[in-house]
Backbone bond lengths (Angstrom), bond angles and torsions (degrees), N, CA, C in turn:
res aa  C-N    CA-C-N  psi(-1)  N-CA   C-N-CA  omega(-1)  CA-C   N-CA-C  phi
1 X - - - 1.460 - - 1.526 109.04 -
2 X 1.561 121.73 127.28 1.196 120.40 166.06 1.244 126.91 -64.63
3 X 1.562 125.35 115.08 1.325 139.20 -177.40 1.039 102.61 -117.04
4 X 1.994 125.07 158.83 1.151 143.75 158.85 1.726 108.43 82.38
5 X 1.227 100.09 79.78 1.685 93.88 165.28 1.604 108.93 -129.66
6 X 1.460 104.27 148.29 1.463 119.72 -154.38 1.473 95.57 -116.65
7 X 1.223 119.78 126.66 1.506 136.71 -163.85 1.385 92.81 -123.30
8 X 1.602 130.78 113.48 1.720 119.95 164.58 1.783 93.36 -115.85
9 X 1.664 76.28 168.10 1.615 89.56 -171.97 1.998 96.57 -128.99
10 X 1.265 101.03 118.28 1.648 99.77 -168.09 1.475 98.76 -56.96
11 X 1.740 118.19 139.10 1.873 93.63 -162.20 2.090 76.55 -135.88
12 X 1.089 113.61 41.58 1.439 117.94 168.62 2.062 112.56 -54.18
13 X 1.249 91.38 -59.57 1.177 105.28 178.05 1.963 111.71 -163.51
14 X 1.569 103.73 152.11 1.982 101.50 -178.32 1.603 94.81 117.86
15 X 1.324 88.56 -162.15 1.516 99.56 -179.73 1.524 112.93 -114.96
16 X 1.528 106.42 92.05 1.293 125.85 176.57 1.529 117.78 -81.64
17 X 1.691 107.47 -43.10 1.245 101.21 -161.37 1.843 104.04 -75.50
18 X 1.483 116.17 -11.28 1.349 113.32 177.65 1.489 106.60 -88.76
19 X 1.093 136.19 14.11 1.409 130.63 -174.11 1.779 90.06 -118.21
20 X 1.286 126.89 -16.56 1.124 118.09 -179.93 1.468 101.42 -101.17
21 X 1.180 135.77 -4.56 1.309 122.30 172.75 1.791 111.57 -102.15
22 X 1.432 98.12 -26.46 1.768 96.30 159.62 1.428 121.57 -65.43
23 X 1.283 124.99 -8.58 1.245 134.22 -167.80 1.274 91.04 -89.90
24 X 1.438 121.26 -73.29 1.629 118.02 -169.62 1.361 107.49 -59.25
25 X 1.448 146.59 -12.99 1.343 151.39 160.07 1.579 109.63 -55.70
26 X 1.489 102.22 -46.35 2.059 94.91 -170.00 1.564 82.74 -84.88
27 X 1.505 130.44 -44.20 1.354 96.34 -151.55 2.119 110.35 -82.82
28 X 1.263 91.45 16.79 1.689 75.11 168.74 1.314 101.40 -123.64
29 X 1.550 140.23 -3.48 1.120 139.91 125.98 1.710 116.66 -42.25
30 X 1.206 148.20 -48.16 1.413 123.89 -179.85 1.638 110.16 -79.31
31 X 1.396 121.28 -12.22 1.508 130.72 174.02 1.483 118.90 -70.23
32 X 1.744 98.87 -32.77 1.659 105.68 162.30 1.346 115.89 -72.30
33 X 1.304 114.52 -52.43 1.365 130.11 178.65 2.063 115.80 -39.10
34 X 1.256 80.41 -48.42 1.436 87.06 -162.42 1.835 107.11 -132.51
35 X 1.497 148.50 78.34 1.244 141.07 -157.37 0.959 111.28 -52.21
36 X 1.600 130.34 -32.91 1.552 125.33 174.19 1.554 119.00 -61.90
37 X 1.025 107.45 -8.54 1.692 109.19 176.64 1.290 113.30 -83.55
38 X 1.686 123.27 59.11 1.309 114.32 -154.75 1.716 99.85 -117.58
39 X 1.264 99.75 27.47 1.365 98.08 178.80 1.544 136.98 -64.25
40 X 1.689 139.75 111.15 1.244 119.12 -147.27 1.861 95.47 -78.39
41 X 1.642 99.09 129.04 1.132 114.11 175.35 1.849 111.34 -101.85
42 X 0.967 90.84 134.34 1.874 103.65 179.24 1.755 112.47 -106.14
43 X 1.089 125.96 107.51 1.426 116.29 160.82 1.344 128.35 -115.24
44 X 1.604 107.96 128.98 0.910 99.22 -173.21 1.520 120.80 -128.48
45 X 1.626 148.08 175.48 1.340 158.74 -175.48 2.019 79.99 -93.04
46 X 1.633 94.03 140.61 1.767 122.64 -166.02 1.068 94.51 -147.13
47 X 1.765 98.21 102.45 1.962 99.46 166.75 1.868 103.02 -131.77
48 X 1.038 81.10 11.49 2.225 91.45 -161.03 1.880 78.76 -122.81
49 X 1.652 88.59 144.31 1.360 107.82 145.04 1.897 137.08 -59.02
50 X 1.515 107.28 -20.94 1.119 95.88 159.99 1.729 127.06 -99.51
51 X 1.591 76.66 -14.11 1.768 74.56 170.34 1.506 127.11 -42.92
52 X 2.256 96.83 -57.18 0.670 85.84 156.29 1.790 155.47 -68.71
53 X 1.564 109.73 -16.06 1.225 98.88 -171.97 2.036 102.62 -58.71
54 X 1.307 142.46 15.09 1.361 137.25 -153.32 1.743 103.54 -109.28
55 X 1.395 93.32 -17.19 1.321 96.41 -169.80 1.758 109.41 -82.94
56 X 1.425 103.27 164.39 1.175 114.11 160.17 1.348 106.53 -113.35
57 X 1.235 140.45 -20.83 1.417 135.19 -167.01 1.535 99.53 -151.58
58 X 1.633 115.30 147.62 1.620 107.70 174.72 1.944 89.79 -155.45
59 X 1.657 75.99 139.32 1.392 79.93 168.16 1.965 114.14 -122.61
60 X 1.388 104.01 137.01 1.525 121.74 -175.79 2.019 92.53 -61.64
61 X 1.158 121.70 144.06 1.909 121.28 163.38 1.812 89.91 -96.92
62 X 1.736 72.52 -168.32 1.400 98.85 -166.51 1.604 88.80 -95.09
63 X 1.515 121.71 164.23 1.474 101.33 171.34 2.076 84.35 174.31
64 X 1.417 104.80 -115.91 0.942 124.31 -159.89 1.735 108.95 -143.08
65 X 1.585 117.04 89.12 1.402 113.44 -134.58 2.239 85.94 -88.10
66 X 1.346 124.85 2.66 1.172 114.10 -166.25 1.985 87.02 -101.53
67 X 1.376 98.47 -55.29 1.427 99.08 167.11 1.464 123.28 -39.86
68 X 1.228 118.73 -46.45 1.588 122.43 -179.09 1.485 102.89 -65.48
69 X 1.207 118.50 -43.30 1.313 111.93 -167.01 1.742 126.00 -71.52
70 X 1.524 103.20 -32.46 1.621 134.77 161.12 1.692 105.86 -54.81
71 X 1.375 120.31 -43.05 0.653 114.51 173.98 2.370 142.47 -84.40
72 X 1.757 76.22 -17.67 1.430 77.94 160.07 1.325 114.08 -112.48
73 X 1.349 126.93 33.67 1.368 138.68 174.43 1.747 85.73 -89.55
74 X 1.117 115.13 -82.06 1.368 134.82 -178.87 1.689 106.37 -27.90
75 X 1.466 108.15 -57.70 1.176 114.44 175.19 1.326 132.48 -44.56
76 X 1.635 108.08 -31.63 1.418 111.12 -146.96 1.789 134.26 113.66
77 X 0.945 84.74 -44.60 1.906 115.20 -179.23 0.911 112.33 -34.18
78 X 1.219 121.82 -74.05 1.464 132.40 -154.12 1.795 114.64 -41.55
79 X 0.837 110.84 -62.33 1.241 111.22 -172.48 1.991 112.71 -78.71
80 X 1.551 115.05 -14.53 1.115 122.82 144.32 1.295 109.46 -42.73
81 X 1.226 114.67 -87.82 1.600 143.39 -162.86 1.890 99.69 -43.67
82 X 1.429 124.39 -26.88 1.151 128.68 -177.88 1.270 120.08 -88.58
83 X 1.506 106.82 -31.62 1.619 112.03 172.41 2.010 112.04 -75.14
84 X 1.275 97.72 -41.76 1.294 83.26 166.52 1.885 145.55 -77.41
85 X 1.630 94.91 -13.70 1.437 94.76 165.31 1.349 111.40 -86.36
86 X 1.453 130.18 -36.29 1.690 140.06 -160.10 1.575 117.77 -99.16
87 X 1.764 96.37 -34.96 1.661 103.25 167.47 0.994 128.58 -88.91
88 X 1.932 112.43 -39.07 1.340 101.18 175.36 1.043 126.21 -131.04
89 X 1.588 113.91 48.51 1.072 142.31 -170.93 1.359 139.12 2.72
90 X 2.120 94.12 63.64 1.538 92.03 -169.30 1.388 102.27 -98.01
91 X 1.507 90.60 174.52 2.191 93.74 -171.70 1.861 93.00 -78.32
92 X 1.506 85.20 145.36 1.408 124.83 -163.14 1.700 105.40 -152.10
93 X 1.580 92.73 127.23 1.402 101.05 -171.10 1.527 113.74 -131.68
94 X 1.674 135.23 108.05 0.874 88.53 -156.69 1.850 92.07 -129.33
95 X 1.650 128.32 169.61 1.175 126.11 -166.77 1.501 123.02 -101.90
96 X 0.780 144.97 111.31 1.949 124.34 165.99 2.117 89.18 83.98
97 X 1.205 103.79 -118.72 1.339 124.00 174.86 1.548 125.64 -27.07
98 X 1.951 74.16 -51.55 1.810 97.17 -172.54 1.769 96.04 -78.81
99 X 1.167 143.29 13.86 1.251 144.40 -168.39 1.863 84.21 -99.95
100 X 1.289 114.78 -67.54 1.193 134.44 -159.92 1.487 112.38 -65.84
101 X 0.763 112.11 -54.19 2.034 125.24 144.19 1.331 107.73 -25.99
102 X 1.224 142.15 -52.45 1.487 137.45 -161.08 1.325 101.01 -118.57
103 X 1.615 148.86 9.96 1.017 142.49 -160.17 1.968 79.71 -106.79
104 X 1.578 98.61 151.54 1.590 96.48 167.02 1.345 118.06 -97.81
105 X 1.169 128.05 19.28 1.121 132.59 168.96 1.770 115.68 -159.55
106 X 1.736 115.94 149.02 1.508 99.43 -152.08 1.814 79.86 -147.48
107 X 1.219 107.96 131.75 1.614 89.21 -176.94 2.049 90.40 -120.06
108 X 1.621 103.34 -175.79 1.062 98.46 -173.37 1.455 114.61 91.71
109 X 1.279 105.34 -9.69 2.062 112.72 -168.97 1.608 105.93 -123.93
110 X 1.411 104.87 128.50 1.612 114.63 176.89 1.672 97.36 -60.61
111 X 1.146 109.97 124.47 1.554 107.81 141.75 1.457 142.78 -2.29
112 X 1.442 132.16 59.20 1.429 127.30 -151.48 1.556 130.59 129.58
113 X 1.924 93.93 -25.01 1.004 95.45 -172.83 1.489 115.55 -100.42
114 X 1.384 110.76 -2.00 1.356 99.03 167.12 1.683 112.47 -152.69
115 X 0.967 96.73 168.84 2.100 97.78 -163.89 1.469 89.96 -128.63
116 X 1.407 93.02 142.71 1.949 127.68 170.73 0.972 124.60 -80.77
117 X 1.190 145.20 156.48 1.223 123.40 133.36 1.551 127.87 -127.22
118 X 1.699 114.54 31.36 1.122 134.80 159.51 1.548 97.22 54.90
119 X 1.737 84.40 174.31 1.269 112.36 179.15 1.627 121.47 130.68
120 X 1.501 108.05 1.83 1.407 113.28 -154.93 1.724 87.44 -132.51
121 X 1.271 128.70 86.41 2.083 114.25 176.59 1.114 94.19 -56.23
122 X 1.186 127.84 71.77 1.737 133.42 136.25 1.433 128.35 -108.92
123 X 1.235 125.35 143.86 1.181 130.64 142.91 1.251 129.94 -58.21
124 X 1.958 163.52 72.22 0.978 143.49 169.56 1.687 141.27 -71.39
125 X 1.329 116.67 141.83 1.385 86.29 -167.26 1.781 91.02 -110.85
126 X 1.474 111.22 128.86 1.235 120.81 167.26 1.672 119.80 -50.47
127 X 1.377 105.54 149.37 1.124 127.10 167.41 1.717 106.03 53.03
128 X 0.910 115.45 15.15 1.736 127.92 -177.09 1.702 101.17 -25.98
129 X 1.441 122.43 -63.27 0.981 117.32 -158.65 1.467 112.37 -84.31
130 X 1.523 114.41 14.66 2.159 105.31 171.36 1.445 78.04 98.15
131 X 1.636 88.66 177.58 1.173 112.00 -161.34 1.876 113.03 -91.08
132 X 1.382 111.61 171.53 1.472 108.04 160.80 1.810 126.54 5.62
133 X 0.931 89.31 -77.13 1.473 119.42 -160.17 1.766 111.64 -63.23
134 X 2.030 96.08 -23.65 1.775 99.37 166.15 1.348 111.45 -115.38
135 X 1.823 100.02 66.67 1.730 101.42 -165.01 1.630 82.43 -88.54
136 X 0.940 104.19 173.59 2.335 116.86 174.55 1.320 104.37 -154.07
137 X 1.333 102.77 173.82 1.156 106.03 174.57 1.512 93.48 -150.09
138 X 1.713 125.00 155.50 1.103 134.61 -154.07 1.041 106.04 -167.53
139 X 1.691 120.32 126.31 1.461 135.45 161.49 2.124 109.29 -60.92
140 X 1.327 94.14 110.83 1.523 102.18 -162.71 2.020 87.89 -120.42
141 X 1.760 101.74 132.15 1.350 114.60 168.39 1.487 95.13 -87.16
142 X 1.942 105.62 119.98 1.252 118.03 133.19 1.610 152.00 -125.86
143 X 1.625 97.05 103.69 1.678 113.50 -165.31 1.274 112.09 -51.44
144 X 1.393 115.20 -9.97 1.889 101.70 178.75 1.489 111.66 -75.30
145 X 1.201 113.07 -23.63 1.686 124.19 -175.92 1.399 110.11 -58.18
146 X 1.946 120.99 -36.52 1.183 110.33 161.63 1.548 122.77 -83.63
147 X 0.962 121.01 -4.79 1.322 103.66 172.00 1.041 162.50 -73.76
148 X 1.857 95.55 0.37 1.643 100.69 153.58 1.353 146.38 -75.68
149 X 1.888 95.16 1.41 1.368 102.99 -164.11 1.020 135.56 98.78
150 X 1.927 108.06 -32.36 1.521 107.98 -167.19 1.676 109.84 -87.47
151 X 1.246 123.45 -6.30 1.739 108.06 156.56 1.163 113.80 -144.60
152 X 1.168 122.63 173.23 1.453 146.72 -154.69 2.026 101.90 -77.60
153 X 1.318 112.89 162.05 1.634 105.61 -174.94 1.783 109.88 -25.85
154 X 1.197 123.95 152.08 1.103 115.12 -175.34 1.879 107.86 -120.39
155 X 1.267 140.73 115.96 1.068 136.28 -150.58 2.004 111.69 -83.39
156 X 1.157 93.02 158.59 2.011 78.23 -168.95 1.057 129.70 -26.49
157 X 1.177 110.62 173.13 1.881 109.74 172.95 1.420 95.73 -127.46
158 X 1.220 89.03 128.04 2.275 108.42 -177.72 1.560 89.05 -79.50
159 X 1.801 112.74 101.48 1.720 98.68 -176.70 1.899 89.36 -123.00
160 X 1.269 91.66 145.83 1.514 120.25 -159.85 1.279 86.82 -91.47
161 X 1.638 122.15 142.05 1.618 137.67 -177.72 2.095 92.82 -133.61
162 X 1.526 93.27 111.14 1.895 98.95 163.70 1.215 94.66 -130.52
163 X 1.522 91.88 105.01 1.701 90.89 156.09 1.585 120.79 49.32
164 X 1.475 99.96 21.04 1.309 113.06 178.87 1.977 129.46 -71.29
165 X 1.027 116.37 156.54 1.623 125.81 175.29 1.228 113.94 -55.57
166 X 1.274 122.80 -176.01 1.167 122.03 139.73 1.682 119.33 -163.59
167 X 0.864 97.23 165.60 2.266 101.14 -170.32 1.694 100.56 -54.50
168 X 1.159 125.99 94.56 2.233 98.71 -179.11 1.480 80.94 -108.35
169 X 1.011 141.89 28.18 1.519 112.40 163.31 2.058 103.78 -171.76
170 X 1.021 129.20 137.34 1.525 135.27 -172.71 1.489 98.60 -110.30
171 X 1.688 123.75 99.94 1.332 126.09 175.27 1.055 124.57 -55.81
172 X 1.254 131.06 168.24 1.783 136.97 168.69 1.880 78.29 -79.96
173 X 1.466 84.88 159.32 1.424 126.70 -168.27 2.177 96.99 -90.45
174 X 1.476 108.03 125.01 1.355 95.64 -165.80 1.695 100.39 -139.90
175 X 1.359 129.34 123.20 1.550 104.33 -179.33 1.592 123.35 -77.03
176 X 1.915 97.16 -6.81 1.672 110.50 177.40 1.577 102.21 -100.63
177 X 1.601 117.08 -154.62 1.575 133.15 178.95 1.179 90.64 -63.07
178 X 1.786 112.18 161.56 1.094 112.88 160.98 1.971 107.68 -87.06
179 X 1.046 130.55 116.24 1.061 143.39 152.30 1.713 140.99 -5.00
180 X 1.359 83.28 -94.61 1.749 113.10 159.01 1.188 95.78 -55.32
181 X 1.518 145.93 -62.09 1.582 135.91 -163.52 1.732 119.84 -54.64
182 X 1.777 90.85 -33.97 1.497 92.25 -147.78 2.387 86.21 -93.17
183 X 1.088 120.19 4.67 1.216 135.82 162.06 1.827 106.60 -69.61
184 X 1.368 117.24 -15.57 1.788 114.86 -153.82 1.761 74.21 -71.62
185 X 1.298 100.61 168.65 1.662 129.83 147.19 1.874 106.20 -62.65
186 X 1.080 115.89 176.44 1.791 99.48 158.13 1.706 144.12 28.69
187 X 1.812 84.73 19.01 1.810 78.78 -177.26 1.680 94.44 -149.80
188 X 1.353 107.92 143.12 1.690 112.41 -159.06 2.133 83.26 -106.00
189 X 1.303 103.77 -174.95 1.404 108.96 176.26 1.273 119.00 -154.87
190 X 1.410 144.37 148.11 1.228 144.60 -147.55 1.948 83.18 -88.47
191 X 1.816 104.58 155.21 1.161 88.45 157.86 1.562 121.29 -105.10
192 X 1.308 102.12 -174.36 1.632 93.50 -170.19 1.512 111.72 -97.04
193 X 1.322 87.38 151.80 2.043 92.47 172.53 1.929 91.81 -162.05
194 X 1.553 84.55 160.97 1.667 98.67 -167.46 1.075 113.99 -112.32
195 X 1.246 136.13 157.39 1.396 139.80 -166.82 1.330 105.81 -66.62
196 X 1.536 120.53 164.51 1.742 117.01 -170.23 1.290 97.98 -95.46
197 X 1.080 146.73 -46.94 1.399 143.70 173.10 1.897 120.42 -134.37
198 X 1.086 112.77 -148.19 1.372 134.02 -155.38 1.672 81.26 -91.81
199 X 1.259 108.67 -61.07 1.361 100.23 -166.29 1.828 113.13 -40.39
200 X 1.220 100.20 -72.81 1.129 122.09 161.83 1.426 131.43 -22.82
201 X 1.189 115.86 -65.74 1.416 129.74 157.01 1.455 111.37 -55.55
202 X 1.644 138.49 3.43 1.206 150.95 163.00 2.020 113.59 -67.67
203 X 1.788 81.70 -37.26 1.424 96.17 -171.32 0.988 142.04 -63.14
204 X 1.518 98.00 -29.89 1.481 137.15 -170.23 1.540 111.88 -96.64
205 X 1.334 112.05 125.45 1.211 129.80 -175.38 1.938 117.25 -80.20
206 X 1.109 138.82 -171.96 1.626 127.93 161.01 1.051 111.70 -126.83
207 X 1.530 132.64 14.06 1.535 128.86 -163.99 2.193 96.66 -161.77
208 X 1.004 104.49 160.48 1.203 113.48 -173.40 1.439 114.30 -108.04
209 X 1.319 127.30 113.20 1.276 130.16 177.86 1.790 130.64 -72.61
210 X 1.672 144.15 94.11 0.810 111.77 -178.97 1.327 119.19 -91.46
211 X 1.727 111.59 138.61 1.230 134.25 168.56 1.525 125.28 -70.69
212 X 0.867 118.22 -10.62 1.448 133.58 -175.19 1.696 141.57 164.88
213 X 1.191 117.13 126.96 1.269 112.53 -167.56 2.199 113.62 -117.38
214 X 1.163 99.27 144.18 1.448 93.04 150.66 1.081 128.51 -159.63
215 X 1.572 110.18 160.92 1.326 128.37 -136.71 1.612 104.37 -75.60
216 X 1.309 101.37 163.86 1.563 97.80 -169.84 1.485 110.91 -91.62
217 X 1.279 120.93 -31.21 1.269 121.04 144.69 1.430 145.16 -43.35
218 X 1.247 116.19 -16.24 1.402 141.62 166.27 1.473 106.70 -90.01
219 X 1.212 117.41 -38.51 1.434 111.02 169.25 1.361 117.84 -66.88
220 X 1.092 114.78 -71.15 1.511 96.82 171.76 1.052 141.02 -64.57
221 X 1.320 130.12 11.93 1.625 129.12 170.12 1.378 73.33 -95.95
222 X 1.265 158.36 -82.28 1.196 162.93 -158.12 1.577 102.81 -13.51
223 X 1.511 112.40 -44.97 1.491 106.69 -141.05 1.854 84.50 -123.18
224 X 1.333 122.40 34.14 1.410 130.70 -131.66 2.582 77.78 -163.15
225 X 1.279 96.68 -28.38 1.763 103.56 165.30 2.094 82.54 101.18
226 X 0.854 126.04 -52.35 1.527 132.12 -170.53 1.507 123.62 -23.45
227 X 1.407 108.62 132.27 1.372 103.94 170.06 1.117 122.78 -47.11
228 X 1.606 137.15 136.30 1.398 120.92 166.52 1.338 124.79 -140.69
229 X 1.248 143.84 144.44 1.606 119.07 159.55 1.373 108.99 -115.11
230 X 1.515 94.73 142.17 1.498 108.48 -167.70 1.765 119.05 -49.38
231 X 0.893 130.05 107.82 1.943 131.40 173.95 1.536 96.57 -47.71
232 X 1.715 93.58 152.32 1.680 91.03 -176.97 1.338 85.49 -115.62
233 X 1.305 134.95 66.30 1.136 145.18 175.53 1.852 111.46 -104.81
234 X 1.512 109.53 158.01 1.395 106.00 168.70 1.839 100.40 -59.37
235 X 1.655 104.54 142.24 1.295 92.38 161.12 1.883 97.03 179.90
236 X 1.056 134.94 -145.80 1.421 115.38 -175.18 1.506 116.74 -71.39
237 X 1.672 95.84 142.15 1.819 101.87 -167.65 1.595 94.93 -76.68
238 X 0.944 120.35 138.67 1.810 111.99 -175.52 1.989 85.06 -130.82
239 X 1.398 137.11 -13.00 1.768 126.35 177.96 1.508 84.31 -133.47
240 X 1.441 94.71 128.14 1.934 113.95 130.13 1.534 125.83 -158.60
241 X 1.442 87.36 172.76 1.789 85.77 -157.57 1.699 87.34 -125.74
242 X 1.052 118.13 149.83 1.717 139.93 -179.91 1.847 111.12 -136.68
243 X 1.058 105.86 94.57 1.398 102.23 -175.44 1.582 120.60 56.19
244 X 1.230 96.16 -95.88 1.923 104.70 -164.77 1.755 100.08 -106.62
245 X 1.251 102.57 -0.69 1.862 102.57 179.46 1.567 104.12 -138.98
246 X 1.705 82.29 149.06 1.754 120.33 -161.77 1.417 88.75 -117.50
247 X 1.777 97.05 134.85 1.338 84.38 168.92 1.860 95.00 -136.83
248 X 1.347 135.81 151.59 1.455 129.44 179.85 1.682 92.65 -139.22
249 X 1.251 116.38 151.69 1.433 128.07 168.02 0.973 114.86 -91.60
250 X 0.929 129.34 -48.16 1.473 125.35 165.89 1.868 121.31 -79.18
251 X 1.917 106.22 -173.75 1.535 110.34 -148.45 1.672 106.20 -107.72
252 X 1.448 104.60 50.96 1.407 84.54 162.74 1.581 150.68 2.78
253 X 2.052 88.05 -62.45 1.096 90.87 175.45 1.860 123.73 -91.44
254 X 0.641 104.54 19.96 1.435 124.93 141.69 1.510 153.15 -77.54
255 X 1.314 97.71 14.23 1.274 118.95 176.54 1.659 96.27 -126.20
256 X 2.149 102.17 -163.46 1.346 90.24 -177.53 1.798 85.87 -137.33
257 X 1.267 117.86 46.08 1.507 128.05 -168.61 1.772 80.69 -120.56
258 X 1.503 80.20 144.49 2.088 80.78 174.23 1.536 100.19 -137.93
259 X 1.438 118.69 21.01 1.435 122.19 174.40 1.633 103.62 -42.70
260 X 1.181 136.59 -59.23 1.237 150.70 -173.31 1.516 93.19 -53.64
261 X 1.255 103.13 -89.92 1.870 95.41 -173.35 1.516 115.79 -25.52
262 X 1.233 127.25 -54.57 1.446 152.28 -158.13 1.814 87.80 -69.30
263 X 1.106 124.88 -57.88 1.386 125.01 -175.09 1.420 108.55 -51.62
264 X 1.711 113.85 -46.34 1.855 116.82 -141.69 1.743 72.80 -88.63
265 X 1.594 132.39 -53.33 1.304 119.09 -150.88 1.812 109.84 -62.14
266 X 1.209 97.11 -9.84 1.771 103.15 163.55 1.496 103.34 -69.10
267 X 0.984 116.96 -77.78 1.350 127.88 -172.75 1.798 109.99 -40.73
268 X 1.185 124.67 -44.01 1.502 125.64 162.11 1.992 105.24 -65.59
269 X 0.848 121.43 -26.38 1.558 130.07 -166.55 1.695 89.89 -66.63
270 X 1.147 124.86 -60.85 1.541 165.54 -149.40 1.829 85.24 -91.19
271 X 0.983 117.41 -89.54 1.579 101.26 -178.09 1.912 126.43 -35.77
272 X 1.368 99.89 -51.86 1.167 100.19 -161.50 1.738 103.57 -85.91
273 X 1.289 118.78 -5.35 1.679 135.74 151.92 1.681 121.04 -50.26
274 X 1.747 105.58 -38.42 1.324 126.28 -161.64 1.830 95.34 -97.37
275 X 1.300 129.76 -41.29 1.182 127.72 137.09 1.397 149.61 -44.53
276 X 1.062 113.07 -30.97 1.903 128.86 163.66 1.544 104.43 -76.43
């Protein structure tokens, strides 16, 4: 039986300590749910390179994605933090910031001023929705939550928007830099690195999945104070997933629902199963 998986939460800067207490919420919620889910889970705060080397899974918060990045420059990180989403392709999930962090391309940013660390063939465009002050919050349908089977329709998710990103463009699939991106005016780009082996290169997907979208019209009455329900219309990609990385624009952990956590720690359960 697979035992011992180590969940860190990069706790440089954002809201770490709420992503670590939603964590221990889904995972003793799917242990009720289900007794075979009795796997001992460890979570922990990741500011050291060996911290991270402990993990099997890490998720980026929401926070301050130029700050985070300054700060694991300084740290050390960065190029840690890159081998493990791009080299050794563990699941990595990341929120708001942590979206923008793993996207390989980030527009809206001078040249210099802020560092990637890829993993996502997207384009994001920062701060999409205004500043602070037009944060919302919005009942958002997400169908990936049923798709493991393990519960019945699952009812909205109240997902919190600060000053959040959003998906404006789904890249071609590249095993080097992206090219064409790193040509934009205003947009920096993750650099490239390749998976360490077969295993690894298992992880990794060639196309980008979106998990969820909302409408742009819903956003702004949203951010406008107005009642709304979300259109299930094309409209901004706010979830996608690429192989071994999750990416959401908005703050999960900012709520007190851990459906999301409870979903992805399957999905790490399931990865690091396919690895052993």
């Amino acid at each position: 039986m697979m035992t011992g998986i180590t969940v860190g939460v990069l706790a440089l800067q954002g809201a770490f300590i709420e992503h670590i207490q939603l964590l221990k919420k889904a995972a003793a919620r799917l242990a009720e749910e289900n007794p075979s889910f009795d796997d001992h889970w460890e979570f922990i705060e990741v500011r050291t390179p060996p911290e991270l080397e402990r993990c099997d899974a890490l998720i980026l918060p929401g926070g301050e994605s130029t700050t985070m990045s300054l700060v694991a420059a300084r740290s050390n990180m960065l190029e840690p933090l890159r081998d493990f989403v791009k080299v050794h392709r563990k699941p990595t999930w990341g929120t708001c910031a942590g979206l923008i962090l793993l996207s390989e391309s980030a527009n809206r940013t001078k040249k210099g001023g802020q560092e990637l660390i890829g993993g996502l063939d997207v384009r994001v465009n920062r701060n999409h929705f205004g500043r602070q002050t037009e944060s919302f919050q919005v009942p958002l349908e997400l169908p990936f939550l049923n798709s493991d089977g393990q519960r019945g329709e699952e009812p909205s998710y109240p997902a919190v928007f600060i000053r959040a990103p959003v998906v404006e463009k789904i890249l071609p699939h590249h095993q080097g830099i992206q090219v064409e991106e790193n040509e934009r005016d205003e947009t920096v780009v993750a650099p490239s690195r390749q998976a360490k082996d077969q295993s690894a290169r298992a992880m990794m997907e060639d196309h980008v999945q979106v998990l969820a979208t909302l409408s742009g019209r819903a956003a702004r009455l949203a951010s406008e104070g107005k009642n709304i329900n979300a259109e299930k219309e094309t409209g901004d990609i706010v979830a996608v997933r690429q192989g071994n990385v999750f990416g959401t624009s908005f703050h999960p952990e900012l709520t007190d629902d851990a459906r999301i956590h409870s979903w992805w720690l399957r999905q790490v359960k399931d990865a690091v199963g396919k690895r052993t």
